[in-house]
ZABA-449179 format. One line per 10 residues: number of its first residue (from 1); their letters; for each residue z, x, y of C-alpha. Coordinates in steps of 0.5 Angstrom, whole numbers, plus 500, padded with zeros to 3 digits. Layout:
NUM> A> Z X Y  ...
! end
This chain:
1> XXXXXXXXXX> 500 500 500  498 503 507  502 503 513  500 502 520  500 508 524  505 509 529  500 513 534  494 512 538  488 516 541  488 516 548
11> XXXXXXXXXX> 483 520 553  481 521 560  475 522 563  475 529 567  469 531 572  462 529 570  458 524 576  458 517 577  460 513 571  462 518 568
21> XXXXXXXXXX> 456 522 566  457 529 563  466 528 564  469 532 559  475 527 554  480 529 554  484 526 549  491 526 546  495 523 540  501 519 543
31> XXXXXXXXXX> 505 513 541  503 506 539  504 503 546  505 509 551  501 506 556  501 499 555  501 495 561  498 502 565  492 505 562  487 502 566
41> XXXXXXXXXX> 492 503 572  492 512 571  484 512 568  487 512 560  482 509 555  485 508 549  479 511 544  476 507 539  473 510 531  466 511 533
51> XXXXXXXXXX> 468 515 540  464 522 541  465 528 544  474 527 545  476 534 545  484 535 543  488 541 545  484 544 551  489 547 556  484 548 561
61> XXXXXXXXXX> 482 543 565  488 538 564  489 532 568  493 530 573  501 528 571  505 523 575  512 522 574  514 514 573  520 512 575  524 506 572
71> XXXXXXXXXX> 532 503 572  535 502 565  538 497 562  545 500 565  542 501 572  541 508 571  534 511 574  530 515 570  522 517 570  517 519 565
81> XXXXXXXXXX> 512 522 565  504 520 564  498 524 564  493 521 569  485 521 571  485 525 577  481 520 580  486 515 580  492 520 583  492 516 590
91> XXXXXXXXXX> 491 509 588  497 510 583  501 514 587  501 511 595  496 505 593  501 501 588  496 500 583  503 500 578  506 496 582  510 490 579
101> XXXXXXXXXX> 507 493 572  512 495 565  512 502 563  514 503 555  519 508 554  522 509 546  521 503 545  522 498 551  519 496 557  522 497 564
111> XXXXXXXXXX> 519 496 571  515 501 575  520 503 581  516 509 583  509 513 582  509 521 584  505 527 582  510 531 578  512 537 580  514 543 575
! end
C-alpha cells in the first residue's frame, strides 16, 4: 500500500523575458502546503509531473528570500522564511499582496503580519 507523499516540488522563474521566456526554474523540495495561501503571491509554481528543464540544487543564481511575520496562538511574534521571485519583492514587501493571507508553518495557519527582505 502507498502512501501520500508529505512534500512537493516547487520553483521560480528567474530571469528570462517576458513571460518568462528563456527563465532558469529554480526548483526546490519543500513541504506539502508550505506555500499554501501564498504562491502565486511570491512567484512560486508548484511543479507538475510533466514539467521540464527544473534545476535543483543551484547555489547561484538563487531567488530572493522574504521573512514572513505572524502571531502564534500564544500571542508570540514569530517570522518564517520563503523564497520569493525577484520580480514580486516589491508587491510583497510594500504593495500588500500577503495582506489578510495565512501562512503554514508546521502544520498551521497563522495570519500574515509583515513581509521584509530577510536580512543575514
Amino acid at each position: 500500500m502507498a502512501t501520500e507523499s508529505k512534500t512537493q516540488v516547487y520553483y521560480i522563474n528567474l530571469g528570462g523575458t517576458v513571460a518568462n521566456i528563456g527563465a532558469m526554474r529554480f526548483a526546490w523540495r519543500g513541504k506539502k502546503n508550505l506555500y499554501k495561501n501564498i504562491a502565486a503571491g511570491l512567484g512560486v509554481v508548484l511543479a507538475k509531473d510533466t514539467d521540464k528543464a527544473l534545476m535543483f540544487g543551484a547555489n547561484n543564481p538563487r531567488p530572493a528570500e522574504v521573512r514572513i511575520g505572524y502571531t502564534d496562538a500564544s500571542g508570540n511574534s514569530k517570522s518564517t522564511v520563503r523564497f520569493c521571485e525577484p520580480d514580486s519583492i516589491a508587491s510583497v514587501t510594500t504593495g500588500g499582496t500577503l495582506n489578510k493571507k495565512k501562512v503554514w508553518v508546521a502544520g498551521k495557519e497563522y495570519n500574515i503580519n509583515s513581509v521584509n527582505i530577510k536580512s543575514n
